[in-house]
C-alpha positions as CSV (number, residue, x, y, z in Angstrom):
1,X,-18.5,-8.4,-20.9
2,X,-15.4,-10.6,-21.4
3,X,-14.2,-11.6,-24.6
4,X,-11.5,-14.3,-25.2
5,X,-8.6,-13.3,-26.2
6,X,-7.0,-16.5,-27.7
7,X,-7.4,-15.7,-31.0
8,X,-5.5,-12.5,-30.8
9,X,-2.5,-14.2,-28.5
10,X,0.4,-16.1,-30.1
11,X,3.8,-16.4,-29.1
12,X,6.9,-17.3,-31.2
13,X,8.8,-20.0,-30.0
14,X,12.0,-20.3,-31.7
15,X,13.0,-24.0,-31.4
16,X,10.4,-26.9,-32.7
17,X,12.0,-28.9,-29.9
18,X,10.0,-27.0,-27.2
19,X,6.3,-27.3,-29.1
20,X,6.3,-31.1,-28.0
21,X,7.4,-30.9,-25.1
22,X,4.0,-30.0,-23.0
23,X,3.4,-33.6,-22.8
24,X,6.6,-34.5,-21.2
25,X,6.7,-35.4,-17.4
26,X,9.6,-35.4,-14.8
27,X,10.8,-39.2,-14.4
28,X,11.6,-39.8,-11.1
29,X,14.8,-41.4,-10.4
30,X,15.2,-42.1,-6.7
31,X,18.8,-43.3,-7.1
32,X,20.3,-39.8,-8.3
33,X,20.4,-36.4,-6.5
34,X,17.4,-34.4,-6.9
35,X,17.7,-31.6,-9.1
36,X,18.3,-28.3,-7.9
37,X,16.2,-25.4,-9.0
38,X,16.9,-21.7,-7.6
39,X,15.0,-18.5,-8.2
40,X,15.9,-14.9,-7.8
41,X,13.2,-12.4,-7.6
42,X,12.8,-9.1,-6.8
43,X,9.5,-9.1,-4.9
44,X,8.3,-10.1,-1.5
45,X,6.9,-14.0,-0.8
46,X,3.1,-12.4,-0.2
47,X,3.4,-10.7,-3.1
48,X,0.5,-12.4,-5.7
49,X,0.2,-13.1,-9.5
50,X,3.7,-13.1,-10.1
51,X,5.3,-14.5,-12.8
52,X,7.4,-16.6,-10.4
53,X,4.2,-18.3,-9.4
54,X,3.1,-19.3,-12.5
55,X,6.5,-20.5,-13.2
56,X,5.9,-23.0,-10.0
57,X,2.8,-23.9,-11.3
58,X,4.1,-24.6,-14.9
59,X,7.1,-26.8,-13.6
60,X,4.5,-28.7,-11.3
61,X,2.6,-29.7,-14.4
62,X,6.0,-30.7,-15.7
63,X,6.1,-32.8,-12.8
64,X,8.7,-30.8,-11.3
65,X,7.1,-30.2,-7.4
66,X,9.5,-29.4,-4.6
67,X,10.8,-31.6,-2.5
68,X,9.8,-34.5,-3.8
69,X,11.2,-34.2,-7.6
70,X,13.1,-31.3,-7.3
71,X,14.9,-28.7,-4.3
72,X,13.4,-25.2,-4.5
73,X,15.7,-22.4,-3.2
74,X,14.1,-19.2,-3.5
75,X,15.8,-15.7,-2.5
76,X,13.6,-12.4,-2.6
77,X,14.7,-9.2,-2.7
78,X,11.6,-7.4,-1.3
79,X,11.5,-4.7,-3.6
80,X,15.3,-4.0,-2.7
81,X,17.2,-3.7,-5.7
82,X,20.3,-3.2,-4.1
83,X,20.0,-6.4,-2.6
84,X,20.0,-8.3,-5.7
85,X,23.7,-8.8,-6.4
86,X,24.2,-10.2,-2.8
87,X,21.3,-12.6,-3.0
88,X,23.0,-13.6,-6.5
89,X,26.2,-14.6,-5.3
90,X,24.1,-16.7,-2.3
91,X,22.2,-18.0,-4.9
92,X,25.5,-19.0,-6.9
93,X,27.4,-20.5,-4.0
94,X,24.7,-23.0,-3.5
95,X,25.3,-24.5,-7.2
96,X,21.9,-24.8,-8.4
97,X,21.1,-27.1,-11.9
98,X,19.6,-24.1,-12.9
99,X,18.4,-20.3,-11.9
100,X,15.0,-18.7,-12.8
101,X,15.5,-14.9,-12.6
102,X,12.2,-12.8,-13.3
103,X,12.8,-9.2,-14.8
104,X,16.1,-7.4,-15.5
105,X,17.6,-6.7,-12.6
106,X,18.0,-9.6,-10.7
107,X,18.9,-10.9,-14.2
108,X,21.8,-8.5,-14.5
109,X,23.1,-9.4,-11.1
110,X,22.9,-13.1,-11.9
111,X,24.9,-12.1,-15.0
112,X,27.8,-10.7,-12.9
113,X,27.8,-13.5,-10.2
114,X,28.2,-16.5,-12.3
115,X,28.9,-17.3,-16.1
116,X,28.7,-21.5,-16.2
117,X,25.2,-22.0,-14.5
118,X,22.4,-22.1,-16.5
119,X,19.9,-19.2,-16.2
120,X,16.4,-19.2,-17.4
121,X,15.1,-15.3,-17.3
122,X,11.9,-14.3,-18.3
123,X,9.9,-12.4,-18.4
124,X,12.7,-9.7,-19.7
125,X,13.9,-6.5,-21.4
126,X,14.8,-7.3,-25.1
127,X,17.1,-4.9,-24.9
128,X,19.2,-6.1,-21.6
129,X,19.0,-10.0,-22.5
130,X,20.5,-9.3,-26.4
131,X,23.4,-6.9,-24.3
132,X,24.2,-10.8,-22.4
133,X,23.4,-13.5,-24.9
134,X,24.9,-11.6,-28.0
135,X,22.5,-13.5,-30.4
136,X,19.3,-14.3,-29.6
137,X,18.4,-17.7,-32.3
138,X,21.7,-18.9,-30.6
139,X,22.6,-17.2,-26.9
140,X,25.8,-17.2,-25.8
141,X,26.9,-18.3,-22.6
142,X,24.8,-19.4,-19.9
143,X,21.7,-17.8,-20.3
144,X,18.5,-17.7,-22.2
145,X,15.1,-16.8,-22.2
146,X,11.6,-15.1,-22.9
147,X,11.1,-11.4,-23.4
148,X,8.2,-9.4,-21.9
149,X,7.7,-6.5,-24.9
150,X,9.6,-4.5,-26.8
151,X,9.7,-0.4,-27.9
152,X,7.1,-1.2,-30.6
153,X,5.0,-2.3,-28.0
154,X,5.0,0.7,-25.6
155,X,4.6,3.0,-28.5
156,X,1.5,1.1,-29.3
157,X,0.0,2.0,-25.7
158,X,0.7,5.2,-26.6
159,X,-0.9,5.8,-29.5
160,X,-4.1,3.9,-28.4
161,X,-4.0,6.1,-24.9
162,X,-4.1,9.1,-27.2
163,X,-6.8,7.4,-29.4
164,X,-8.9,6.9,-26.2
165,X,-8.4,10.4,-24.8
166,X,-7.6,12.7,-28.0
167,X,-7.2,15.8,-25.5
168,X,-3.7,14.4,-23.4
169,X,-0.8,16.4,-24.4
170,X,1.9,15.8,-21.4
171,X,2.2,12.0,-20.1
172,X,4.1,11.3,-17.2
173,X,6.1,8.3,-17.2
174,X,6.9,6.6,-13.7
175,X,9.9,4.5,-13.6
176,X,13.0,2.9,-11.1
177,X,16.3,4.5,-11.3
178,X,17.9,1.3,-10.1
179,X,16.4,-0.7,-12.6
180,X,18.9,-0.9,-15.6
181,X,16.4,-1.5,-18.0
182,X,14.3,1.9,-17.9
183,X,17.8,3.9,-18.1
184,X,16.8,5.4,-21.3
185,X,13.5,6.1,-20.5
186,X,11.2,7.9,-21.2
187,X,13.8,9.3,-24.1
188,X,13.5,6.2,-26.1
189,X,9.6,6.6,-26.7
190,X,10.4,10.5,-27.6
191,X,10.1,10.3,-31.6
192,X,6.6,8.3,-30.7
193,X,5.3,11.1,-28.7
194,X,6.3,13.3,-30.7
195,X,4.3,12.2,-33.2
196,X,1.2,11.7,-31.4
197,X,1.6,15.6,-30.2
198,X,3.2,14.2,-26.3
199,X,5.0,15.5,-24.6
200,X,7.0,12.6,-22.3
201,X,7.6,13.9,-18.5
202,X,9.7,11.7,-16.4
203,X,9.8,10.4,-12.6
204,X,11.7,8.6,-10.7
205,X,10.6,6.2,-7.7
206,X,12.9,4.1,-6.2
207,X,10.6,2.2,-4.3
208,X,6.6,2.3,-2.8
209,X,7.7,5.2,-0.5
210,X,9.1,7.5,-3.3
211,X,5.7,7.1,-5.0
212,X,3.8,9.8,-3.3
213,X,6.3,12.6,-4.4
214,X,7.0,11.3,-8.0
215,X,3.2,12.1,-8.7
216,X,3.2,15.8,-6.6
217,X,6.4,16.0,-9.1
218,X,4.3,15.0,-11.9
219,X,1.8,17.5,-11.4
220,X,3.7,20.4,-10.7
221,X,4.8,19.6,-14.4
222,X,1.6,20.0,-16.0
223,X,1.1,16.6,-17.0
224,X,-2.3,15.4,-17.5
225,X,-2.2,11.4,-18.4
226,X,-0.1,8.7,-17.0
227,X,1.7,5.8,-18.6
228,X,3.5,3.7,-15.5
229,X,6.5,1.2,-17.0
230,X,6.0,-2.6,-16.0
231,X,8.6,-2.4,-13.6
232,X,7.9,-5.1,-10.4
233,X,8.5,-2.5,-7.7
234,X,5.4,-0.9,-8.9
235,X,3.1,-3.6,-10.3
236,X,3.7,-6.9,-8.1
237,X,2.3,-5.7,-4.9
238,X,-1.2,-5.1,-5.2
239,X,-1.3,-2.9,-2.2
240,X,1.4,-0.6,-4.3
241,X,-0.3,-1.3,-7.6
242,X,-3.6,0.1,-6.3
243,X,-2.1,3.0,-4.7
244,X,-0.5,4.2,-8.0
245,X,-4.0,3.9,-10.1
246,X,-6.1,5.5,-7.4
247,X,-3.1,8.5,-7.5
248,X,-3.6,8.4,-11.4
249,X,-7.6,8.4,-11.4
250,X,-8.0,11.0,-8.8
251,X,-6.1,13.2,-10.0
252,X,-8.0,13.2,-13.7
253,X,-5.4,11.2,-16.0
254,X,-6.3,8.9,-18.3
255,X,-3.4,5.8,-18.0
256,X,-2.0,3.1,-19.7
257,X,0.9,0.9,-19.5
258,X,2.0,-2.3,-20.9
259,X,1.8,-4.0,-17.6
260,X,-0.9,-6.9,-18.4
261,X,-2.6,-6.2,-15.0
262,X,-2.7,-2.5,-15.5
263,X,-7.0,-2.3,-17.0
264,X,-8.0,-5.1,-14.7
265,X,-6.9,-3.4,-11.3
266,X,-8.2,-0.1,-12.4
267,X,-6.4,1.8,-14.6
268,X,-8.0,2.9,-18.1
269,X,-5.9,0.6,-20.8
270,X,-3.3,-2.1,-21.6
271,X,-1.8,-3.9,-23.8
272,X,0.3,-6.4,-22.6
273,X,2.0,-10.1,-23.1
274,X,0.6,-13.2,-22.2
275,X,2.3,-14.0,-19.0
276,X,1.0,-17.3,-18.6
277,X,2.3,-18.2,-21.7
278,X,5.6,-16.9,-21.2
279,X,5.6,-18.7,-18.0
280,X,5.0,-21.8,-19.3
281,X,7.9,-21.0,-22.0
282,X,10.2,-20.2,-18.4
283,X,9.3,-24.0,-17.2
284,X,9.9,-25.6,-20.1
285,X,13.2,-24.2,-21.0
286,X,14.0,-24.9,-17.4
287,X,12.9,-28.5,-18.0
288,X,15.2,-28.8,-21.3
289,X,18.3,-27.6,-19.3
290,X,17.9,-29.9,-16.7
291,X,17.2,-32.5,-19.2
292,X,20.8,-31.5,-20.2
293,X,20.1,-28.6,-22.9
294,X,22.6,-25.9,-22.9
295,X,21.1,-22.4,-22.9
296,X,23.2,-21.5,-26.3
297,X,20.7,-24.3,-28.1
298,X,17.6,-22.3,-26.5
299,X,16.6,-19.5,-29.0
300,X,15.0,-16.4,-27.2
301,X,11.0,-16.1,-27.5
302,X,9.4,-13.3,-28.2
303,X,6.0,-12.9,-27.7
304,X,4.3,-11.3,-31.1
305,X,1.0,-10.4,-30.2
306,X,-0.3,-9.0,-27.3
307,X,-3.7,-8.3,-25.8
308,X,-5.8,-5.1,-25.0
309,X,-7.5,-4.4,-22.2
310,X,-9.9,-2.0,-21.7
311,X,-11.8,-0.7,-18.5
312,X,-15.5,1.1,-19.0
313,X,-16.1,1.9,-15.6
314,X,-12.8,3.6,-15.2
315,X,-13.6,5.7,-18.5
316,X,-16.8,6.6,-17.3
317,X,-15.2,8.2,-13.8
318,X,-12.8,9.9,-15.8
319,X,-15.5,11.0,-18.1
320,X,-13.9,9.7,-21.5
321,X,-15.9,7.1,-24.0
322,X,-14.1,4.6,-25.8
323,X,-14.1,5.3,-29.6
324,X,-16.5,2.1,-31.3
325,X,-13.2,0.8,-33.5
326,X,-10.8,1.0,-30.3
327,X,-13.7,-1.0,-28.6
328,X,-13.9,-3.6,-31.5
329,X,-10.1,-3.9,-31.0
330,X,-10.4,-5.3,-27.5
331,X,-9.7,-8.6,-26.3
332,X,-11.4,-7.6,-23.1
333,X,-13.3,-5.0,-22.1
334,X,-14.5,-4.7,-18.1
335,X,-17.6,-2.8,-17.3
């Protein structure tokens, strides 16, 4: 059974300005230069159900289509962080209107590669975008944007993983190295753990191929549950996506992660943002900026709410039932 999960979403938007503006069209005005939109992404152009996709598909119902109302210049990085701050400063020296930069690190290279074009990141670490705006009602400099979750929200996952699977005691944490934003991981989510009776057990993956060993390393460490971080190197491939859960359910451990996708491809829980919603926020605020708005008069969203996910068929294979009040919790729940 499915359940809609409206009721339970919300997301704060912290300028009245951008609540009317679903309504609002791009005009076209053949006598001036189209717009120029670019995007910096980490992922791979088959990759699926990204975020930079529904960010297409929000500015197209702004009216925003390329080629014909704007010019789309896309750079990916194909799960190559190290690429990022090269395909930055290509980005840069094309002089885009604007830049859309999905997740933290192509955000962070963006940061180092220009400081007067207007960036639009989302979705993003709270903790990285308030280290380059300074204040997030009123960002300074040239960017802006939407965040994806914050530490409140990963301790939550764990506390309802422990809820659905009372017997865990050591979870193991997969996370990218290279990506700034899980530097202080899984230490940041200690004092959480701690209090659930966890025990936190990092590993490191640098990419698809470093997969394999960081869950041999795993087990050699006695854990016995999972939580994955959202990072894109492991979530926006499905191919890599699927390969993580099916390591994670044959080998016993009950998951969860804060990736949105996580329950629905497999895995046993999650509680994640709307990323449709903070999509639509990315197309809108990219929409005000080339209306002329300056990112410092574009207030940071946060989304407030978020939206559980729970897989039966998974719990049944992993032989675990879902307490009734976690399952009257649920915004979803997939048999």
């Amino acid at each position: 059974m499915r359940r809609s999960s409206w009721s339970r979403r919300s997301i704060i938007v912290g300028s009245a300005s951008l609540l009317i503006l679903p309504g609002a069209r791009a005009s076209a005005q053949p006598t001036r230069r189209r717009p120029k939109v670019a995007f910096l992404l980490p992922t791979a152009p088959d990759d699926v159900d990204t975020s930079a996709d529904r960010v297409r598909a929000a500015l197209a119902e702004l009216g925003y289509v390329d080629g014909q109302t704007i010019s789309l210049e896309t750079r990916f990085a194909h799960h190559r962080l190290e690429r990022l701050p090269a395909l930055a400063a290509e980005l840069v020296a094309a002089h885009p209107d604007v830049i859309y930069s999905w997740t933290t690190t192509p955000t962070r290279a963006l940061a180092a590669a220009t400081s007067t074009i207007p960036i639009v990141a989302a979705p993003i670490g709270e903790q990285l975008l308030l280290e380059l705006v300074g204040d997030l009602v009123r960002p300074a400099g040239n960017i802006t944007g939407l965040t994806f979750d914050s530490r409140d929200q990963q301790e939550k996952c764990l506390q309802i993983l422990k809820e659905a699977a009372p017997h865990i005691t050591r979870v193991g944490v997969l996370r990218n190295p290279l990506n700034p934003a899980w530097r202080h991981y899984p230490e940041v989510l200690n004092d959480a753990a701690r209090a659930l009776g966890l025990e936190l057990v990092g590993a490191d993956a640098r990419g698809p191929e470093e997969i394999d060993p960081a869950f041999a390393a795993m087990a050699a460490a006695g854990v016995d549950s999972f939580f994955p971080l959202a990072e894109p190197t492991f979530v926006a491939a499905p191919a890599v996506l699927q390969r993580i859960i099916e390591l994670a359910n044959t080998r016993g451990w009950p998951s969860a992660s804060h990736e949105p996708r996580w329950a629905r491809a497999g895995g046993l829980l999650s509680l994640g943002s709307d990323l449709r919603a903070i999509a639509r926020g990315a197309a809108l605020y990219i929409h005000r900026i080339l209306q002329g708005a300056k990112p410092s008069e574009l207030p940071v969203i946060h989304p407030t709410r978020f939206e559980l996910v729970l897989n039966l068929k998974t719990a049944k294979a992993l032989g675990l039932t879902f307490p009734l009040p976690l399952l009257g919790r649920a915004d979803e729940v997939i048999e």
